[in-house]
MIBA-509411 format. One line per 4 residues: their letters; for each residue y, z, x negated of N, C-alpha, C, CB. Coordinates in nm, 3 decimals. Glycine has a CB too. Layout:
<atoms>
a> Y Z X Y Z X Y Z X Y Z X ~ ...
</atoms>
This chain:
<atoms>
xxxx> -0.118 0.000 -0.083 0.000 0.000 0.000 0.125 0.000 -0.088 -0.001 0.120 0.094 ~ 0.169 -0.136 -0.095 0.273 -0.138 -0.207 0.427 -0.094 -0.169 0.277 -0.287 -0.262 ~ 0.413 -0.087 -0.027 0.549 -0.106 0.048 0.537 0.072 0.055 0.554 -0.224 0.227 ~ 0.481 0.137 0.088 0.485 0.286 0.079 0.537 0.330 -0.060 0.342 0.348 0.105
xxxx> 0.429 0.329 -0.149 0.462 0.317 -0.324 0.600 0.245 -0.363 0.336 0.215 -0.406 ~ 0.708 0.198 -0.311 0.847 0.150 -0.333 0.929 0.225 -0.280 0.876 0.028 -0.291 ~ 0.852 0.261 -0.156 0.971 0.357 -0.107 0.998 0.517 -0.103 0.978 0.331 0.014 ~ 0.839 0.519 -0.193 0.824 0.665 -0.278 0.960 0.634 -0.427 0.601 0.684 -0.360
xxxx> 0.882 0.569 -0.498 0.983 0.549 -0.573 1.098 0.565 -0.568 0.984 0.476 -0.595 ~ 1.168 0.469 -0.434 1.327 0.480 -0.451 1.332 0.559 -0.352 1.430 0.352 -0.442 ~ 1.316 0.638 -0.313 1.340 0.761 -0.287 1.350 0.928 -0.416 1.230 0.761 -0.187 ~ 1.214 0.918 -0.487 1.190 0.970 -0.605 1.392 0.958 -0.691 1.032 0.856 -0.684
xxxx> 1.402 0.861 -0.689 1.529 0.820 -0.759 1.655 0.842 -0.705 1.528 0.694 -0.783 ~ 1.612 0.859 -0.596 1.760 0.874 -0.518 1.809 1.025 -0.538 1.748 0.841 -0.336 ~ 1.691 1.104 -0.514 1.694 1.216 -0.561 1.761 1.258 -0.700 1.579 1.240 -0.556 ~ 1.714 1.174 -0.809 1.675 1.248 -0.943 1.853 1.145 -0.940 1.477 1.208 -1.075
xxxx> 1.903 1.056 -0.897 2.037 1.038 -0.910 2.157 1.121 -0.846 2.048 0.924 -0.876 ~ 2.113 1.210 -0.780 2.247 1.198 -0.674 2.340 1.324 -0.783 2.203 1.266 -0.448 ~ 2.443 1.327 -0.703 2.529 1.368 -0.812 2.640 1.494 -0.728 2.617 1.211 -0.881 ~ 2.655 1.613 -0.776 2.745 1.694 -0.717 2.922 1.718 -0.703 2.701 1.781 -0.763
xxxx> 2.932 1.591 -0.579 3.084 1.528 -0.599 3.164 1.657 -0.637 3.156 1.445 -0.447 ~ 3.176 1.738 -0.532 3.271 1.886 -0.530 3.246 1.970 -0.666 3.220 1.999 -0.386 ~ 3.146 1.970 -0.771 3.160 2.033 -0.902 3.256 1.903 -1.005 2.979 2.073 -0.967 ~ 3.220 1.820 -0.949 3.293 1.695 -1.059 3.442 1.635 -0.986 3.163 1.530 -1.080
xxxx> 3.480 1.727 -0.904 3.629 1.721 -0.848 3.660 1.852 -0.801 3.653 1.617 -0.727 ~ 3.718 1.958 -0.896 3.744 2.008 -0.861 3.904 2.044 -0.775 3.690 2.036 -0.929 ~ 3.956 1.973 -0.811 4.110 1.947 -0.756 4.108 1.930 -0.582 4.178 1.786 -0.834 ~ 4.044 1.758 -0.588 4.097 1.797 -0.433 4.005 1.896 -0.357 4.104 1.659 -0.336
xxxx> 3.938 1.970 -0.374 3.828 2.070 -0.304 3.962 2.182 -0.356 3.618 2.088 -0.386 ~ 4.072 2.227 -0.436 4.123 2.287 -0.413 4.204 2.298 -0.348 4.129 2.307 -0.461 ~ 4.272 2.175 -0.302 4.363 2.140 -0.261 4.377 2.131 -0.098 4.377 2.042 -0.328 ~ 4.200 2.104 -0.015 4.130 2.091 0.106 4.169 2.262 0.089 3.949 2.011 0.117
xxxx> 4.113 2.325 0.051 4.134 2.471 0.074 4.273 2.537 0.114 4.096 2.533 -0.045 ~ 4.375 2.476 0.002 4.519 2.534 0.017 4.537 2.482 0.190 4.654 2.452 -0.117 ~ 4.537 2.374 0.187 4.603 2.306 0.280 4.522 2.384 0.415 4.590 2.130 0.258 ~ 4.398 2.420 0.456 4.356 2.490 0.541 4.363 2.585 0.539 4.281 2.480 0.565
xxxx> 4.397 2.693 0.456 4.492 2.840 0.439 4.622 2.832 0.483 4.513 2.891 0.290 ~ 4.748 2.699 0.453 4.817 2.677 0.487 4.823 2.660 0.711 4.827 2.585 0.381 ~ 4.763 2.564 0.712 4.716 2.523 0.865 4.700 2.642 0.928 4.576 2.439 0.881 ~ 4.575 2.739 0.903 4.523 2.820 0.974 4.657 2.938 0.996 4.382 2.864 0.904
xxxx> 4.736 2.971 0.857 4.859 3.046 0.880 4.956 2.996 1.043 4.954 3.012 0.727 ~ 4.987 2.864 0.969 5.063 2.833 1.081 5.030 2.803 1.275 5.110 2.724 1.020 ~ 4.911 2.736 1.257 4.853 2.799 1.407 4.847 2.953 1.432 4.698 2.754 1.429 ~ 4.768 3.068 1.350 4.779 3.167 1.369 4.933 3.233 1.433 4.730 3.200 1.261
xxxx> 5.008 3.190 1.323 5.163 3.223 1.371 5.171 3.199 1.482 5.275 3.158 1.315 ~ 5.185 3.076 1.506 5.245 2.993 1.655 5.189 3.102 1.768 5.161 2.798 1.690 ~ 5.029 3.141 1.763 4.937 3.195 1.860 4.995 3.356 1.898 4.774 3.193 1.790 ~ 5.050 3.357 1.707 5.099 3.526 1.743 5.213 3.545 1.851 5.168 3.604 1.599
xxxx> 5.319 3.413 1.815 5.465 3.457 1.853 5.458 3.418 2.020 5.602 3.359 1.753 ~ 5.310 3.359 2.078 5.314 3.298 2.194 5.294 3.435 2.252 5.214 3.174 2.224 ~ 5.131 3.495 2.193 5.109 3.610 2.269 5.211 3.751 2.299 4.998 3.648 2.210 ~ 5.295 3.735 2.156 5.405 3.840 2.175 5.507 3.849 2.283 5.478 3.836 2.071
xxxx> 5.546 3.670 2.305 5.595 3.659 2.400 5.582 3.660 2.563 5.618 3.598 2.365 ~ 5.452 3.661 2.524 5.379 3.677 2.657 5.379 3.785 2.703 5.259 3.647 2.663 ~ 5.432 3.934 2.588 5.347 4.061 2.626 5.490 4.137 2.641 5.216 4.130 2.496 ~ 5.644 4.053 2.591 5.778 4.063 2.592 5.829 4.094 2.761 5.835 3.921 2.523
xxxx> 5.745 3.956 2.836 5.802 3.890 2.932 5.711 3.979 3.033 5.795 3.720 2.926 ~ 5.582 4.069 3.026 5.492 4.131 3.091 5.600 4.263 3.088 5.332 4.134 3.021 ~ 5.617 4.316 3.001 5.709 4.471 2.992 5.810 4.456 3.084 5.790 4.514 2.839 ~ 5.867 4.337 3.079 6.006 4.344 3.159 6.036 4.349 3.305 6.073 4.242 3.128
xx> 5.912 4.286 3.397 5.855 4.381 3.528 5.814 4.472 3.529 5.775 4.355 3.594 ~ 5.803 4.576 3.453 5.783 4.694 3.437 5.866 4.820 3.495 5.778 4.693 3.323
</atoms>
């Protein structure tokens, strides 16, 4: 079965090639990080100053 035995092979190889992009770039994997520390701040914010306001406008029928 020659067609099995080829695709052992290049498989075998695909393996023994592949290569670990994110150790051999480390930059933009730092940079994906800043920028989603950045993001997550600023939604967080937005979420804070909504709920605050929400809890501003609840006191004041009070």
């Amino acid at each position: 079965m020659p067609a099995i035995d080829s695709l052992a092979i290049a498989t075998q190889r695909h393996v023994l090639e592949r290569r670990n992009w994110a150790s051999e770039n480390p930059g933009p994997i730092l940079v994906f990080c800043i920028v989603f520390i950045v993001a997550m701040g600023v939604i967080l914010l937005f979420l804070y100053r909504k709920w605050m306001a929400g809890r501003a406008s609840r006191e004041t029928y009070q």
